[in-house]
C-alpha positions, 0 to 999 in steps of 0.5 A: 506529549505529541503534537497535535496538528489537524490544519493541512498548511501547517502540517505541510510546514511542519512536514517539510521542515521534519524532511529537511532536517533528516537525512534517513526518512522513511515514508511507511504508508497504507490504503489512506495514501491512495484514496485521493487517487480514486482507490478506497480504502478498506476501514473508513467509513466508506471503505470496502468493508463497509460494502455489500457482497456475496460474500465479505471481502475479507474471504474473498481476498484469501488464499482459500477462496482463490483456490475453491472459487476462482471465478467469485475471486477474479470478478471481485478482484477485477472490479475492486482491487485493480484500477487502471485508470488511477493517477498518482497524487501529490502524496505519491510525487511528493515522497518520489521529489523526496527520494530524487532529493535524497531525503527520503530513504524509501517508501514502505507499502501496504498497498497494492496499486504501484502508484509510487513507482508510477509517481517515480519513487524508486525503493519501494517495498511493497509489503503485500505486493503489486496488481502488475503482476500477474504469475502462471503458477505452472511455467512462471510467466508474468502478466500485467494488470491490462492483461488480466483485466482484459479477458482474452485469455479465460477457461470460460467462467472469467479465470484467466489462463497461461497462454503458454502453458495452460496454468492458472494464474495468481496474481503476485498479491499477498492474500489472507493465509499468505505469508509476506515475501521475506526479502521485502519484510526484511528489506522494509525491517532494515530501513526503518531500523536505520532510519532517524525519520519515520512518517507512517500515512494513510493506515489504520495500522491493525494489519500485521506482521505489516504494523509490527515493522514499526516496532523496530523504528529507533530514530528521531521522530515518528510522525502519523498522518491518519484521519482515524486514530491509530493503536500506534498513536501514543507513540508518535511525536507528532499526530497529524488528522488532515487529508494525507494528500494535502499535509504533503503538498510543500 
């Protein structure tokens, strides 16, 4: 029977002391470890899903809508996947002071945004991706976020273009119909397989082959830090339903 914690304080005690007594922790999180920072997620009730566009956000975040309506897909990807102005929360500098400590191994993400890196965590995996960079398709040049965001560089329908070369630009973002990169999938594989600590946070866990990775989990303690209940819930030692960036301010 699991644990069953919903009040910050004590899931920030019971967090610090499942650190402190590990010494392989992984920290496997998702749109939730963000929301705090100002990024909504997409599943909540408040989430991007739950929004009005002209089309559902699911189509315009593929692989196909990129290639057949480029203009439709970079006003929506400006608008509502890259934030330039969000900060890391106690999450995100929280799991960095774990990682400079040695008790955290590393931080496996489904999210896009580079705020643990921003934070000062240092191995992270991120799953589907970063919004800093930005590749030409044609020569292989990489932009960051502001460049993209800035308009300078477009074909005259808000596309931007290589400076270089011409070439379109894809952002280095893990798109519907796209496979994720198999060295970060096996990278993010090998740490939780090696782990003796677990705390997934922030994730409705019903993205895959994302969520299938903590299948390969054999150690210790699995934690879930969620506000909505997970399929991967019955397997968890300890369930925690409290605000993810207030169970980690310890």
């Amino acid at each position: 029977m699991a644990q069953i914690i919903d009040d910050p304080r004590e899931a920030a005690r019971v967090l610090a002391g499942l650190f402190g007594s590990h010494g392989r922790a992984v920290f496997f999180g998702g749109a939730g470890v963000s929301t705090a920072s100002g990024i909504p997620d997409f599943r909540s009730v408040d989430g991007l899903y739950h929004q009005q566009f002209r089309y559902p956000p699911e189509v315009m975040l593929s692989h196909s809508f990129y290639e057949s309506h480029p203009s439709d897909f970079f006003d929506f990807y400006r608008r509502k996947m890259v934030a330039l102005d969000a900060k890391p929360n106690r999450a995100h500098r929280k799991l960095a002071e774990l990682e400079a400590s040695g008790a955290l191994t590393s931080v496996v993400t489904q999210n896009i945004d580079g705020l643990h890196q921003a934070a000062g965590s240092k191995r992270v995996w991120e799953l589907h991706g970063s919004v800093h960079r930005n590749v030409c398709r044609g020569c292989g040049a990489v932009y960051d976020a502001a460049w993209v965001c800035s308009r300078e560089h477009e074909d005259g329908r808000g596309v931007p273009v290589c400076p270089a070369c011409g070439g379109p630009i894809k952002p280095d973002v893990v798109l519907y119909e796209e496979a994720l990169d198999q060295d970060v999938l096996e990278g993010a594989m090998t740490d939780i397989a090696r782990a003796d600590l677990l705390v997934i946070g922030g994730t409705s866990l019903v993205v895959y082959p994302a969520a299938g990775l903590t299948s390969y989990f054999r150690g210790d303690a699995l934690v879930i830090v969620n506000r909505d209940p997970t399929p991967q819930d019955r397997d968890a030692d300890v369930l925690i339903s409290c605000d993810i960036a207030e169970a980690f301010d310890f």
